[in-house]
LOTIKE-130985 format. One line per field, with one value per residue (C-alpha): residue number from 0; x, y, z; residue in three letters. Coordinates in pm, whole numbers, plus 50000, padded with zeros to 5 digits. Example, Ala and Ser with C-alpha at 12.3 -4.5 7.8 and 13.67 -1.06 7.14 Angstrom:
// residues 2
k = (0 / 1)
px = (51230 / 51367)
py = (49550 / 49894)
pz = (50780 / 50714)
r = (ALA / SER)
// end
This chain:
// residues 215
k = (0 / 1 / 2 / 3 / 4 / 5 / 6 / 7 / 8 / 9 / 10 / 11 / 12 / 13 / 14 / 15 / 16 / 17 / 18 / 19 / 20 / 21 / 22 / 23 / 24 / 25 / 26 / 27 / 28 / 29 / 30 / 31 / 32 / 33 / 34 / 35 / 36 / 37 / 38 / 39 / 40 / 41 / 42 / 43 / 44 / 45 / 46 / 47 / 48 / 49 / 50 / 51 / 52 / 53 / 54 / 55 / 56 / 57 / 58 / 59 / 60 / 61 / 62 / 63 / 64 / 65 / 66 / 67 / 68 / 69 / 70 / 71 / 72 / 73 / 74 / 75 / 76 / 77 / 78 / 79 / 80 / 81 / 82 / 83 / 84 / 85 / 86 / 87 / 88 / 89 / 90 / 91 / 92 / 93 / 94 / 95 / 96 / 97 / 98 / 99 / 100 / 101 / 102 / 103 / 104 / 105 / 106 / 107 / 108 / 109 / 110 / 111 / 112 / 113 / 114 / 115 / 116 / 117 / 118 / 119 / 120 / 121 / 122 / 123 / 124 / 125 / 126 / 127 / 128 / 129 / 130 / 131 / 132 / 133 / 134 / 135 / 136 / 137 / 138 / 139 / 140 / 141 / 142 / 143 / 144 / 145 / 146 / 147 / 148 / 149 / 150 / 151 / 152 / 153 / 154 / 155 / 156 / 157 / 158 / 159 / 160 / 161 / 162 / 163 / 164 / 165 / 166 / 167 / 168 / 169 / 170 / 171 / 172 / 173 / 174 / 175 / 176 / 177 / 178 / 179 / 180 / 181 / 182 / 183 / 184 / 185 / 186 / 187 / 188 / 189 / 190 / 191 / 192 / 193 / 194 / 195 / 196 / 197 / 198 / 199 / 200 / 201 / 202 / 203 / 204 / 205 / 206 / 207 / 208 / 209 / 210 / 211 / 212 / 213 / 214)
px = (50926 / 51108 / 51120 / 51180 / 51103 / 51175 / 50935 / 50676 / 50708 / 50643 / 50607 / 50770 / 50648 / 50796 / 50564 / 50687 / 50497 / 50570 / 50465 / 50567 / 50668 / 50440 / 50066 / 50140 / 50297 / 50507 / 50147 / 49971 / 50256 / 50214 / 49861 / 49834 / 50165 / 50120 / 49784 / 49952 / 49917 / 50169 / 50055 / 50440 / 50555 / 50916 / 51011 / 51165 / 51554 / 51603 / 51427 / 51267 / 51051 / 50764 / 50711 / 50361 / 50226 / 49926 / 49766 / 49616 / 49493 / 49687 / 49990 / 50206 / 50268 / 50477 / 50498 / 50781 / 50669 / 50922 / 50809 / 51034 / 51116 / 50971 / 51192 / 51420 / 51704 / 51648 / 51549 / 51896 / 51903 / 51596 / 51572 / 51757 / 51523 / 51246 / 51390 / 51229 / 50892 / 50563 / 50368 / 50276 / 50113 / 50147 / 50013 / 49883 / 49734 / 49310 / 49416 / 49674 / 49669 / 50030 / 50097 / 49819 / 50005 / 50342 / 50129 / 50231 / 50620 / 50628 / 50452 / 50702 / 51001 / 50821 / 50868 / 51189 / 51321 / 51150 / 51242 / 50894 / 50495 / 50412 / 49992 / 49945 / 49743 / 49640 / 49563 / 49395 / 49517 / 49401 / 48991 / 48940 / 48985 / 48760 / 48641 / 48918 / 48988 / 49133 / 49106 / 48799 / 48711 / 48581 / 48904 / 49136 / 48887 / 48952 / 49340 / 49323 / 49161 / 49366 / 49695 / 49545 / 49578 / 49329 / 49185 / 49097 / 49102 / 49239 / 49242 / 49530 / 49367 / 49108 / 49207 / 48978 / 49035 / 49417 / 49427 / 49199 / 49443 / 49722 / 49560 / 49412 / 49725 / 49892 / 49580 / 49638 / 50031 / 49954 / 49700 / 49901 / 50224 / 50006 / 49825 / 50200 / 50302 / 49981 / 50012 / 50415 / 50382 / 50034 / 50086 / 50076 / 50240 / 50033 / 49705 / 49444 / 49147 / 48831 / 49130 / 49253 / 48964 / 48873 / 48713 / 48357 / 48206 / 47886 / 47851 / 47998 / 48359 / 48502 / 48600 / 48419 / 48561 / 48353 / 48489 / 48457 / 48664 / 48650 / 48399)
py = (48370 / 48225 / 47925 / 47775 / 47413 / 47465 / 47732 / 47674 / 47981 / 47989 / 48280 / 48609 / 48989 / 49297 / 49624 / 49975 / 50252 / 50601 / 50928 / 51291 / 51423 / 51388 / 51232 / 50953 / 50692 / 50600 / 50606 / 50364 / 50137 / 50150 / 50132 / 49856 / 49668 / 49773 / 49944 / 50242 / 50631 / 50880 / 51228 / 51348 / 51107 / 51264 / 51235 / 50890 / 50903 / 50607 / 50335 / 50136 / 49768 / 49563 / 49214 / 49095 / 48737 / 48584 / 48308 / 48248 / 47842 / 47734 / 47902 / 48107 / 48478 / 48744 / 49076 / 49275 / 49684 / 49933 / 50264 / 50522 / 50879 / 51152 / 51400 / 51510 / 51450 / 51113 / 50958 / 50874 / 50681 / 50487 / 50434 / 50107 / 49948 / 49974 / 49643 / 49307 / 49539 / 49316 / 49578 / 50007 / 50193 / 50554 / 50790 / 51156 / 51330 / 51475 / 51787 / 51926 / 51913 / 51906 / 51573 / 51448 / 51638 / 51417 / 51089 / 51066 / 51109 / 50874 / 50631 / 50707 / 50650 / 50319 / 50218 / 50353 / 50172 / 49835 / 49494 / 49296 / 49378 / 49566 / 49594 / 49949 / 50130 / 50499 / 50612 / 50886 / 50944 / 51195 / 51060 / 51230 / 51535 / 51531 / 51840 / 52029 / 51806 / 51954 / 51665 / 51474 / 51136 / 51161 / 51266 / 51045 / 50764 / 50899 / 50965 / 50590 / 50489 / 50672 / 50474 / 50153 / 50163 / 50056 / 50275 / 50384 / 50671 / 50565 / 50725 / 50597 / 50849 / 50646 / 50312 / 50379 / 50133 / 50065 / 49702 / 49659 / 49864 / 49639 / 49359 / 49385 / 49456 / 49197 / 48921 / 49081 / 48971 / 48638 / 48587 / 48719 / 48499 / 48174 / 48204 / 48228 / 47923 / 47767 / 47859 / 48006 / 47906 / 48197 / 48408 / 48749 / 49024 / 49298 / 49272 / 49185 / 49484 / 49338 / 49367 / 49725 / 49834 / 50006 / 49953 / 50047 / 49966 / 49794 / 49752 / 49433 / 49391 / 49224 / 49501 / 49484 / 49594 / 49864 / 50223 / 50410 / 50360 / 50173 / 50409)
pz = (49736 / 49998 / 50178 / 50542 / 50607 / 50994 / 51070 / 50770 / 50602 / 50241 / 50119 / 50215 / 50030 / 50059 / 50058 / 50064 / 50177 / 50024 / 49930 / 50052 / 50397 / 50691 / 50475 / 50776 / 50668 / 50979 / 51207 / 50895 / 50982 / 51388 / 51333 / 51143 / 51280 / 51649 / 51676 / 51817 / 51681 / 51759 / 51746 / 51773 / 51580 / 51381 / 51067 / 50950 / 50859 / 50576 / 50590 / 50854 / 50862 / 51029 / 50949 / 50969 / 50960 / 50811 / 50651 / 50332 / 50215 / 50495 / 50372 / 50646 / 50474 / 50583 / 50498 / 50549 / 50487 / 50478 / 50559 / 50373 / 50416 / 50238 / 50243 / 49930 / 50061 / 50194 / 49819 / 49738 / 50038 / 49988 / 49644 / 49651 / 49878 / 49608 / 49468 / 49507 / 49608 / 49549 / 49658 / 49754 / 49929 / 49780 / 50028 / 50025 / 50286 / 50181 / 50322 / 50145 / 49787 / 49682 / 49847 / 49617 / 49318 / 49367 / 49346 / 48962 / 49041 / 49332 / 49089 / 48845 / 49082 / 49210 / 48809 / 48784 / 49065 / 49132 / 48924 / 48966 / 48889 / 49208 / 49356 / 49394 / 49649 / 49655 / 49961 / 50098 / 50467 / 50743 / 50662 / 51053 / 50889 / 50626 / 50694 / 50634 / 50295 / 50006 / 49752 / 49751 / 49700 / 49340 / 49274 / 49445 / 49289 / 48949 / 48948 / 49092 / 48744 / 48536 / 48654 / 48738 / 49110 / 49385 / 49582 / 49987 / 50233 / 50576 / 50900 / 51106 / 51399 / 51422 / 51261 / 50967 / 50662 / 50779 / 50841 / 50552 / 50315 / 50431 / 50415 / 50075 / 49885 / 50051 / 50030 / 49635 / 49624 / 49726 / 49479 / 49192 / 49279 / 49330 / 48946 / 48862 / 49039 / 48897 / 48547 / 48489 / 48131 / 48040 / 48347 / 48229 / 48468 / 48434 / 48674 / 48484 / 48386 / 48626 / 48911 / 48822 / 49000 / 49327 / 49626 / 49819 / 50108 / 50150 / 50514 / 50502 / 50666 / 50346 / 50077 / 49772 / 49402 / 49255 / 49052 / 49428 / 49728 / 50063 / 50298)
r = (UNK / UNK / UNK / UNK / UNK / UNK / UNK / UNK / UNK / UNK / UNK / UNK / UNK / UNK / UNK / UNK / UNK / UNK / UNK / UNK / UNK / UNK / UNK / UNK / UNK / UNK / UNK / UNK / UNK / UNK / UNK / UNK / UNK / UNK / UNK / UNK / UNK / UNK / UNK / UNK / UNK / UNK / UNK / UNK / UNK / UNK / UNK / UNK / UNK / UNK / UNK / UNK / UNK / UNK / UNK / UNK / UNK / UNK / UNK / UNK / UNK / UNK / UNK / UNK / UNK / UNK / UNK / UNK / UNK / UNK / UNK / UNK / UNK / UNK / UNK / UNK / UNK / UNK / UNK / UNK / UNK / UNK / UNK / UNK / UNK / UNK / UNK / UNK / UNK / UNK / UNK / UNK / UNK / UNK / UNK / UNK / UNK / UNK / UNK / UNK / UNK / UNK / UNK / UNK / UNK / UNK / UNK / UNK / UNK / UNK / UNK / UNK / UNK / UNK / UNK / UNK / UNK / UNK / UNK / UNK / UNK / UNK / UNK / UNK / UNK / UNK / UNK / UNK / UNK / UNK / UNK / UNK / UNK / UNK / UNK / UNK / UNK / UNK / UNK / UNK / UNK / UNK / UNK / UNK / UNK / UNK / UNK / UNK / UNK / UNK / UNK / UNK / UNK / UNK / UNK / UNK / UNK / UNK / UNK / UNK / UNK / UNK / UNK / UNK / UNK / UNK / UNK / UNK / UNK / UNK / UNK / UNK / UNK / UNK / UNK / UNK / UNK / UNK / UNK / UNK / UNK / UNK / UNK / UNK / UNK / UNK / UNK / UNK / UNK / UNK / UNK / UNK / UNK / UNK / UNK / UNK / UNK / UNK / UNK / UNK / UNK / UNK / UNK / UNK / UNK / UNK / UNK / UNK / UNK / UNK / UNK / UNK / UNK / UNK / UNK)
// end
């Protein structure tokens, strides 16, 4: 948590977004930091950032999300940036199957690598295509359970559940850091069971925790 009397800032969260080659993770980014989509977007070398502001209580947040590359031979490089995470994103893409089948070792890297209790996200990208999906919801919803993780399928085509996924994880940070500030001496790392859930739509345009997923 950082602070900065001049400009009001008081808090300040890192969130990575990862998972393998090409499930979109550069165009979740654009979409939710620029509302832009590229459909030739290339491959990202290392590491790069956004930083996002927002309030919650009347507090000034910012999130800085790193976007990270997928490829094998970039992990070396970006493994160090893991550190001081908050919170992930851990993105596969509904259409091809063994980008949902590296979820566990990406989650296990995330352990391996980051010092603090991290909010994790699965999500489902490439929702537009659903009808060429080859994981379904059920289960993305129930690989979600297993490891604790929330849960959503976005579309950043079509700016389907981005801003919410973003948003929720980080709304999620701030909560977790201010019942620590509130009550250091009891506060227990781990997120607690009624908020290792999922998410479902209702309708409504606030998400709602339930064992499905945001529609």
């Amino acid at each position: 948590m950082d602070s900065s009397d001049d400009e009001g800032e008081e808090y300040l969260f890192k969130v990575v977004i990862i998972g393998d080659s090409a499930v979109g993770k550069s165009n979740l980014l654009s979409r939710y930091s620029r509302n832009e989509f590229n459909l030739h977007s290339k491959a990202t070398i290392g590491v790069e950032f956004q930083t996002q502001t927002m309030e919650f209580d009347g507090k000034e947040v910012k999130a800085q999300i790193w976007d990270t590359a997928g490829q094998e031979r970039f992990r070396a490089v970006t493994s160090a940036y893991y550190r001081g995470t908050l919170g992930a994103l851990i993105v596969y893409d509904i259409t091809r199957r063994t980008t949902f089948d590296s979820v566990r070792r990406w989650l296990q890297e995330l352990k391996t690598h980051s010092d603090t209790t991290v909010t994790k996200m699965l999500v489902g990208n490439k929702k537009d295509l659903a009808n060429i999906r080859s994981v379904s919801v059920e289960e993305g919803a129930k690989l979600a359970e297993e490891e604790g993780l929330f849960f959503t399928e976005t579309s950043a085509l079509d700016s389907t559940n981005v801003n919410k996924a973003f948003e929720f994880v980080i709304g999620e940070i701030y909560n977790n850091v201010s019942r620590r500030v509130l009550n250091s001496d009891s506060y227990k790392p781990d997120l607690s069971a009624n908020r290792r859930v999922s998410l479902v739509s209702t309708g409504a345009d606030e998400p709602k925790q339930s064992s499905c997923c945001l529609r």
